[in-house]
C-alpha distance (Angstrom), angle and dihedral (degrees) to the residues before:
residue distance angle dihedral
X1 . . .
X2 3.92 . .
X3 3.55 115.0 .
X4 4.11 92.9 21.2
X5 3.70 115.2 115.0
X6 4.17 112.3 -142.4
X7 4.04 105.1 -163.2
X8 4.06 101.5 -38.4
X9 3.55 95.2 -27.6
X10 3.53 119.0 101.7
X11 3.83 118.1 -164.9
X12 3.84 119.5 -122.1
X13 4.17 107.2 174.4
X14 3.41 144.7 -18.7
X15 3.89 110.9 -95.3
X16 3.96 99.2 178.9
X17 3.65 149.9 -54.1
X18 3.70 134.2 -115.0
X19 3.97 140.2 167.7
X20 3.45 96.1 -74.2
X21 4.09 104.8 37.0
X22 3.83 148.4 -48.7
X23 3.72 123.7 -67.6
X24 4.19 121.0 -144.4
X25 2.97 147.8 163.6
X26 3.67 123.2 -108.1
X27 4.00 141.7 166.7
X28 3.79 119.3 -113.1
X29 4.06 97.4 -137.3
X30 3.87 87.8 -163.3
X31 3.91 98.8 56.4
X32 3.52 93.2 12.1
X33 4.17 98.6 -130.1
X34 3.44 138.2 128.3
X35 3.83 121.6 -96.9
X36 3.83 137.2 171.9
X37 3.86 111.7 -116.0
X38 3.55 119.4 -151.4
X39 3.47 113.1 -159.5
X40 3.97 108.3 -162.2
X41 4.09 112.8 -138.6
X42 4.38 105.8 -114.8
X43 3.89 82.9 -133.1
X44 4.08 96.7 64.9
X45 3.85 92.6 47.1
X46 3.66 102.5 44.0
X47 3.83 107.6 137.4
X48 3.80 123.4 58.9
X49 3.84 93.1 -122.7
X50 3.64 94.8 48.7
X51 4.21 91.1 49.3
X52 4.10 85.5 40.8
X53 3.81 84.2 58.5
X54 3.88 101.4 35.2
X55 4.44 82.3 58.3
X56 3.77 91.9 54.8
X57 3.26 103.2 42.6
X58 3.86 88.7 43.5
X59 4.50 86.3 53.9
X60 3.83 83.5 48.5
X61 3.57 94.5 54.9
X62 4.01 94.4 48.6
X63 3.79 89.9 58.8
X64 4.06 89.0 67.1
X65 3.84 101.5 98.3
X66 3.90 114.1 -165.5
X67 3.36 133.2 136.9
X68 3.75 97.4 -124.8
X69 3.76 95.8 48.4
X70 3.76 117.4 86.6
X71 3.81 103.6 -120.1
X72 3.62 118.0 -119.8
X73 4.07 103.1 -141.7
X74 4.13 97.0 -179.3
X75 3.86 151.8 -16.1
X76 3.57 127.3 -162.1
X77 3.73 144.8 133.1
X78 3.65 138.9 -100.2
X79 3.35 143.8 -166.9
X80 3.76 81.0 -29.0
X81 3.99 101.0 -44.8
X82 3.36 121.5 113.8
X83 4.09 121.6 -148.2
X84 3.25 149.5 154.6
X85 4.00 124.2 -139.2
X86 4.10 114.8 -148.3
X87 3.67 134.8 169.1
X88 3.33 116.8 -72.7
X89 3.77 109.9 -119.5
X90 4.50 108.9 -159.7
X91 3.44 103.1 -155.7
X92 4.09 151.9 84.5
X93 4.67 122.3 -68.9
X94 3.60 112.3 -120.4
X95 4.04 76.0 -116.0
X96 3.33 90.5 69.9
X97 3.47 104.4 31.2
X98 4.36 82.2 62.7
X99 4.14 83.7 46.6
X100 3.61 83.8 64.0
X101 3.37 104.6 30.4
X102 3.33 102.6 -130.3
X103 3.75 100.9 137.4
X104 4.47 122.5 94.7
X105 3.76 114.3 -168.1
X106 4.03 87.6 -98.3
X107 4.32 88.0 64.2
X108 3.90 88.7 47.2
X109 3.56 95.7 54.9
X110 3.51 97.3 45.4
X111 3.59 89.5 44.9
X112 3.86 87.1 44.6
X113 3.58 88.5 46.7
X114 3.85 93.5 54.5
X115 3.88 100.5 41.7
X116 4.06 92.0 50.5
X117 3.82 95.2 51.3
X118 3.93 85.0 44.1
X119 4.02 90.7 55.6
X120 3.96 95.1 38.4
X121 3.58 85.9 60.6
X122 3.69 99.2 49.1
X123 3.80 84.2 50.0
X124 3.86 95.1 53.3
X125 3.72 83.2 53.4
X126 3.39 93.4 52.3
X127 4.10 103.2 -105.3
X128 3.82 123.5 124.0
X129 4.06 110.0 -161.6
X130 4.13 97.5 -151.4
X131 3.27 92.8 -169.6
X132 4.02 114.7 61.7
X133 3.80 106.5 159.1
X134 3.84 135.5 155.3
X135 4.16 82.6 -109.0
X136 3.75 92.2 54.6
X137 3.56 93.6 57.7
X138 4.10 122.4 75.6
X139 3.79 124.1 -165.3
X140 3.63 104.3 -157.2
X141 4.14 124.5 -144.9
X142 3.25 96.1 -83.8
X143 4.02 102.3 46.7
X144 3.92 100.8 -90.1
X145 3.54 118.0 144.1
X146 4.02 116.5 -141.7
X147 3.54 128.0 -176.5
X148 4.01 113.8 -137.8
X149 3.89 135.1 -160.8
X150 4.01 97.8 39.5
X151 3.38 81.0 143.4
X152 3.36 95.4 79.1
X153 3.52 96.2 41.2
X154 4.24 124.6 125.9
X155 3.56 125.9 -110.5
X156 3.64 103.4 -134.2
X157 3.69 121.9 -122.8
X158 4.05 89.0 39.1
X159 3.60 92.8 98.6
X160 3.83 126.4 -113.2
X161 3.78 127.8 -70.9
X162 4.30 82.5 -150.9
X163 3.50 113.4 100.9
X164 3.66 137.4 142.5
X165 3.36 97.5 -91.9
X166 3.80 96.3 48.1
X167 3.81 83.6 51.1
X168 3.62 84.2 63.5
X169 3.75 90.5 48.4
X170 3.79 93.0 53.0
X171 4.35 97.0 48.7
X172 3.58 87.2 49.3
X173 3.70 95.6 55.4
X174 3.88 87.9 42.9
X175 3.74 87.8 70.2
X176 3.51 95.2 55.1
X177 3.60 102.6 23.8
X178 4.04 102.1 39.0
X179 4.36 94.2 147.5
X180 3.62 86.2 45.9
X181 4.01 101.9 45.8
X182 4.08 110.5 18.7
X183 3.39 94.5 64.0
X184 3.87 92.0 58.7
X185 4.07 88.3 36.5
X186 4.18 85.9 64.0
X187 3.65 90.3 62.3
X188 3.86 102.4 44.3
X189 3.93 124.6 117.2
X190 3.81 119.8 -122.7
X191 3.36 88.7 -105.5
X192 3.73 87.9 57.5
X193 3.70 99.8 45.0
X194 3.87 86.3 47.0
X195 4.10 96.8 51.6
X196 3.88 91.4 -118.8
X197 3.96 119.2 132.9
X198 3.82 117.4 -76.0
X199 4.11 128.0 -135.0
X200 3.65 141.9 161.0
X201 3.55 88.4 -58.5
X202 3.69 95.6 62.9
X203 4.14 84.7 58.5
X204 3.53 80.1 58.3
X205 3.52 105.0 61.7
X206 3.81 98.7 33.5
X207 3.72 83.0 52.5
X208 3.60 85.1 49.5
X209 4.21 89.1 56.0
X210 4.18 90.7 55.6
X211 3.45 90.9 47.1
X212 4.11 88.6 51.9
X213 3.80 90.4 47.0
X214 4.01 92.8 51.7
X215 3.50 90.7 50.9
X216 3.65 101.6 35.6
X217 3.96 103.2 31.5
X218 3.87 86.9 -127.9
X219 3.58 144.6 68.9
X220 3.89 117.3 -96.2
X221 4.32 91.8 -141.5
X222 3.48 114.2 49.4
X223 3.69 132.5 158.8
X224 4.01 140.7 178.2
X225 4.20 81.0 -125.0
X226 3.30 150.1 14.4
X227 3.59 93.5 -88.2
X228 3.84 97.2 38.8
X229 4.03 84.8 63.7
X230 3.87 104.5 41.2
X231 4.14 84.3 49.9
X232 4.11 84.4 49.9
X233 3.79 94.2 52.0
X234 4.04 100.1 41.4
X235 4.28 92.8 43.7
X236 3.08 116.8 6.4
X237 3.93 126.2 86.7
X238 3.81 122.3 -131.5
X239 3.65 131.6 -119.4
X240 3.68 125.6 -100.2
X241 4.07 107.6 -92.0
X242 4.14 75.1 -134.8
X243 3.39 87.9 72.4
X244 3.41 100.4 64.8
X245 4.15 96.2 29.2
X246 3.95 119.6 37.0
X247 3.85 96.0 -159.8
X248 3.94 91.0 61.0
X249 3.97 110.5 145.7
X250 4.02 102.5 -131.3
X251 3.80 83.2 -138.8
X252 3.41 84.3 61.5
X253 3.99 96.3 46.7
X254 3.49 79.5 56.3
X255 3.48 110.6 63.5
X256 3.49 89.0 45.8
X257 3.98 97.8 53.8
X258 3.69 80.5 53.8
X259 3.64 100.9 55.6
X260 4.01 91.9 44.5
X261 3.79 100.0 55.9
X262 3.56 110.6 141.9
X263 4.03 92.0 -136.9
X264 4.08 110.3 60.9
X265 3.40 91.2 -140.3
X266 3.88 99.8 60.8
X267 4.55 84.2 50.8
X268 3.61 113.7 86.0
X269 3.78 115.4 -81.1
X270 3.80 100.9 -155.8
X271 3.85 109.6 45.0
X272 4.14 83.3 -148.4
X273 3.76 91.4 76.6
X274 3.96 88.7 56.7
X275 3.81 85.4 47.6
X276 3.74 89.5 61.6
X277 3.61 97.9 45.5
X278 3.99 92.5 45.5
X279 4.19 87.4 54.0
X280 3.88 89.8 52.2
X281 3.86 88.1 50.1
X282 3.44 90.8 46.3
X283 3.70 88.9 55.0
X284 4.02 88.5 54.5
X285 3.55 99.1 47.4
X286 4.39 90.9 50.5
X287 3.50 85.0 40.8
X288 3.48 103.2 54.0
X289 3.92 96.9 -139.0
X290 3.88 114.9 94.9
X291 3.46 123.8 171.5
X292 3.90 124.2 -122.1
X293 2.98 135.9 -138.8
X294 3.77 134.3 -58.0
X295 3.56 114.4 -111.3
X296 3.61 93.3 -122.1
X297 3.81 91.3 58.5
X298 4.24 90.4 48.3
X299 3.47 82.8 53.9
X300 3.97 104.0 52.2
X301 4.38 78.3 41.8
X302 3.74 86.2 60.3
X303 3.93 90.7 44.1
X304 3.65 88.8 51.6
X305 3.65 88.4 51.3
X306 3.73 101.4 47.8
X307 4.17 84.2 41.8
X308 3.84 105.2 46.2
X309 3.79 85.0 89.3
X310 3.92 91.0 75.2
X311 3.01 151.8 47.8
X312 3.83 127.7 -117.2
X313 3.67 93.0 -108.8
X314 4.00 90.9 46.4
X315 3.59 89.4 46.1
X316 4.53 92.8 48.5
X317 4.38 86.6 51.7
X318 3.50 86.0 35.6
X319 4.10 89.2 55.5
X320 4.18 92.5 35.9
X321 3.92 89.7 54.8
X322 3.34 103.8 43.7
X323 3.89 88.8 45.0
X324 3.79 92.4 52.8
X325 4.26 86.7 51.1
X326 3.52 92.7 49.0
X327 4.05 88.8 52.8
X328 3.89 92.7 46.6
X329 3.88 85.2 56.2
X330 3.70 101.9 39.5
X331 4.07 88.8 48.2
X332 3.99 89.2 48.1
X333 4.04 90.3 52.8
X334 4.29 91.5 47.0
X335 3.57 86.9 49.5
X336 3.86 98.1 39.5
X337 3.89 91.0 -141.2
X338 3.41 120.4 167.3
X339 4.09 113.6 -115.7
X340 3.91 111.5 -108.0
X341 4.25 122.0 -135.4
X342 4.20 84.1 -134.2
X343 3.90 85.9 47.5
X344 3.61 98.7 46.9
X345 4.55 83.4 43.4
X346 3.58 87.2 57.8
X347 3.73 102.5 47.6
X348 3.76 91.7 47.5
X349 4.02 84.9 51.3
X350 3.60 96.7 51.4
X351 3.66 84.4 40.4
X352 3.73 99.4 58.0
X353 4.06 89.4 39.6
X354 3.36 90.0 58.6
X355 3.86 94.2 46.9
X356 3.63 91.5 54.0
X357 3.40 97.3 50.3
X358 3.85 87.7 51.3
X359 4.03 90.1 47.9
X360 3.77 97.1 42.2
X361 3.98 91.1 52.9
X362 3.37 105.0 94.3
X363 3.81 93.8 42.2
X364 3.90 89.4 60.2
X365 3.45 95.8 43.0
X366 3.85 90.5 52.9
X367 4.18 80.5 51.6
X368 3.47 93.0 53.0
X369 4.06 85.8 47.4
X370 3.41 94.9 56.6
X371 4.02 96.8 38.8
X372 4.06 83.9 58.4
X373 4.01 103.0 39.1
X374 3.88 85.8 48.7
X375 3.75 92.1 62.0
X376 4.06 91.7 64.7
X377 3.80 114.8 91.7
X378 3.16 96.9 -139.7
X379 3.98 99.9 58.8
X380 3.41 113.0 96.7
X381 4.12 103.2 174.5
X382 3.76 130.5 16.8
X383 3.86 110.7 -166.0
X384 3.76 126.1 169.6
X385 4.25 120.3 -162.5
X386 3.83 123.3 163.8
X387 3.80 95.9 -13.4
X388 3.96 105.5 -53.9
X389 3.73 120.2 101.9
X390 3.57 111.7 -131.2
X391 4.26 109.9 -164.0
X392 3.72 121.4 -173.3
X393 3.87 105.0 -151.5
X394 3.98 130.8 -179.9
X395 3.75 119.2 -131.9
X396 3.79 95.0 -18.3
X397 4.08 125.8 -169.3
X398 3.55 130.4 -154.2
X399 3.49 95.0 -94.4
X400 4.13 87.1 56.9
X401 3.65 87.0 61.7
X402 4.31 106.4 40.1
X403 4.01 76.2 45.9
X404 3.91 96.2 58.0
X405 3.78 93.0 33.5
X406 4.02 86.5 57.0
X407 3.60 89.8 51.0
X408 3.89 91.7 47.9
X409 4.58 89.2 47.1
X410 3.75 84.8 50.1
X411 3.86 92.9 49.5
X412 3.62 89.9 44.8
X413 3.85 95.8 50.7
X414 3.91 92.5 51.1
X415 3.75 94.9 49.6
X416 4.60 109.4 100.9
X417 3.81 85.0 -159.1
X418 3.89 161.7 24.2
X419 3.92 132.6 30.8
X420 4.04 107.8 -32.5
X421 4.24 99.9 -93.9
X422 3.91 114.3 -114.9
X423 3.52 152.9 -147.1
X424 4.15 151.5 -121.9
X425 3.69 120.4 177.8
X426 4.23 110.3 -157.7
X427 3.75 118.3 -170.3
X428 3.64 139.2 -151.2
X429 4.19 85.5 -14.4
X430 3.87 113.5 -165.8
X431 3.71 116.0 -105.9
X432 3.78 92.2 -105.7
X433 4.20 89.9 56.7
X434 3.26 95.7 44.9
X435 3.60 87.0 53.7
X436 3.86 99.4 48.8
X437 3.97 82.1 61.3
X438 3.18 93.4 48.4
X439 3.83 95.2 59.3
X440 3.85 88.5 43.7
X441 3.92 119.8 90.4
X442 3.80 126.8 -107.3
X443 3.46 89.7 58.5
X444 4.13 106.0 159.2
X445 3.52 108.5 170.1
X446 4.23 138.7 0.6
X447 3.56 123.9 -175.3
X448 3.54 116.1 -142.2
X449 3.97 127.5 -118.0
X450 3.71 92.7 -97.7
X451 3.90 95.7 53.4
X452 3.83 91.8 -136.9
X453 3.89 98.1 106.8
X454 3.64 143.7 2.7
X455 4.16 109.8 -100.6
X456 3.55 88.4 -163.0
X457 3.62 127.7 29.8
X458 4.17 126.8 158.8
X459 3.28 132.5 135.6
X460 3.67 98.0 -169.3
């Protein structure tokens, strides 16, 4: 494509590639200017009603006028290519400005600041982005943030290209495609991650994500695959930003904790209100005096401390048995009764049940793992080392993996104790692999060549 003119723009160099196309930069021979072409892919726009919708949602999105959006000055189609011509934006990605670490907490406010009053106005005119990423937003030379790829924004109310089945679509080109569709996977909503209809309120929490990365210098949902992060982001909570930076503001924590909430309705719902709240952070941070937090929060931190050990089904028994202890005590002292040897035999009985059954949870639940995987064709090997699941599986499909990661969530929810267990799918291993895993322990289950029957099977 370099060197080939499309309409009046003449192409220069390659800038990137996504999902949906490949940015570059090319020369506007009628008002001689740079601009960012972005060249759709034929494959995402195949039917005529899905192209007829792409172009007026793309004409919606060039109305929004704000100076931190990237304006979208045409689309059209040519000789059968379809594209979209933007301003060009010179400058750095927040991505790369956290590569280099060249953000403080006052830049990611502002930045913050910037990028959330950009978004709330594309909302008020009726435009969600869906796809808010540190790579979608340029910091030009002189410190102004711009929002890119409104053009392939969503008018709201139009319904929702995300459904299961394109949720299928999308994990199946993760395992082939991981540069191309991970990095866009980190920055999904639950909703997303889940295949449910997006709105505003997925902007929200993806917004929520770049804000985390400024501050923290990593993403909040990460995961060894594709299907490691999409379980992160729909379930499982991130970590304080103050793990990762000491001088946090807990204003600041705040926000953030906001924006990530699992449930869209608990997010904000007008990006404004998080525009206030960054401002008055802002004002902390340049004026050197931020507030901490209120005891009541330190407390529910050191709650969520003492608690992170268990689960919310360890901690309930946990709460019912101690409760019933403390009245067998409290009733003995009332009624100054003396304490019995049988008594005292059968509390340390029930005691030591109880104990077992919390202790021998996990390994049953890793039983009941195993029993469940092994019933899939397609698994070949089951092993289990140091908590994470590792399943060897021949030719699998999407559905093989959202089946074995529901099997792994339900595991995880029953457990009273411990880290959460986890998992690695390998496919179609060589023989020499497969053997190597063999020969390691925590072996649970093998298949054997014929696929009838399992030659080995424990789950001791």
């Amino acid at each position: 494509m370099i060197g080939r003119t499309i309409k009046n723009y003449e192409i220069e160099e390659q800038l990137g590639k996504g999902g949906m196309g490949v940015v570059y930069r090319a020369r506007d021979t009628r008002l001689n200017r740079s601009v960012a072409l972005k060249v759709i892919v034929p494959e995402q726009i195949g039917d005529e009603d899905r192209r007829r919708r792409f172009v007026q949602e793309a004409r919606a999105a060039s109305a929004i006028n704000h100076p931190a959006i990237a304006h979208v000055y045409e689309i059209d189609e040519v000789d059968g290519i379809l594209f979209i011509a933007m301003e060009y934006v010179e400058g750095s990605t927040v991505r790369q400005l956290v590569a280099r670490r060249e953000l403080d907490l006052s830049s990611a406010v502002e930045i913050g600041i910037h990028v959330a009053d950009a978004l709330a106005r594309a909302h008020e005119a009726g435009i969600v982005h869906r796809d808010i990423k540190s790579d979608n937003v340029m910091v030009t030379k002189d410190g102004h943030p711009k929002v890119l790829d409104f053009g392939l924004a969503k008018r709201l109310g139009t319904g929702s290209d995300a459904s299961g089945a394109s949720l299928m679509q999308t994990m199946t080109m993760a395992q082939t495609q991981t540069g191309m569709i991970v990095g866009t996977l980190s920055y999904m909503s639950p909703e997303q991650a889940r295949g449910l209809p997006a709105d505003r309120r997925s902007d929200v929490f993806s917004f929520g994500i770049v804000l985390y990365e400024m501050a923290a210098g990593k993403l909040p949902f990460e995961g060894a695959s594709a299907l490691d992060t999409m379980h992160a982001l729909a379930f499982e909570p991130a970590a304080p930003v103050s793990t990762h930076r000491a001088d946090m503001p807990w204003t600041l924590q705040k926000i953030i904790d906001r924006c990530l909430q699992k449930k869209a309705e608990d997010r904000y719902q007008d990006l404004r209100e998080a525009v206030t709240d960054l401002k008055h952070v802002k004002r902390e941070i340049d004026s050197g005096v931020a507030s901490g937090a209120p005891v009541g929060e330190r407390m529910k931190g050191w709650t969520r401390q003492w608690a992170s050990g268990y689960s919310k089904r360890g901690l309930i028994w946990g709460s019912i048995i101690g409760s019933i202890f403390l009245s067998v005590v409290v009733l003995s002292i009332i009624r100054g009764s003396g304490i019995s040897v049988p008594g005292v035999i059968m509390t340390l009985l029930v005691g030591l049940w109880i104990y077992r059954r919390f202790r021998n949870r996990r390994q049953r639940e890793m039983r009941r793992f195993v029993k469940k995987a092994s019933g899939m064709r397609e698994v070949r090997l089951v092993s289990f080392t140091r908590g994470q699941f590792t399943v060897v599986a021949e030719n699998p499909t999407a559905r093989t993996y959202v089946k074995l990661n529901a099997l792994l969530e339900s595991a995880n929810t029953r457990l009273y104790t411990g880290e959460p267990m986890s998992l690695v799918v390998r496919e179609n291993l060589p023989q020499e692999e497969t053997t190597r895993i063999l020969s390691s322990p925590g072996v649970q289950f093998v298949r054997d060549d014929a696929g009838r029957r399992p030659a080995v099977q424990r789950a001791g």
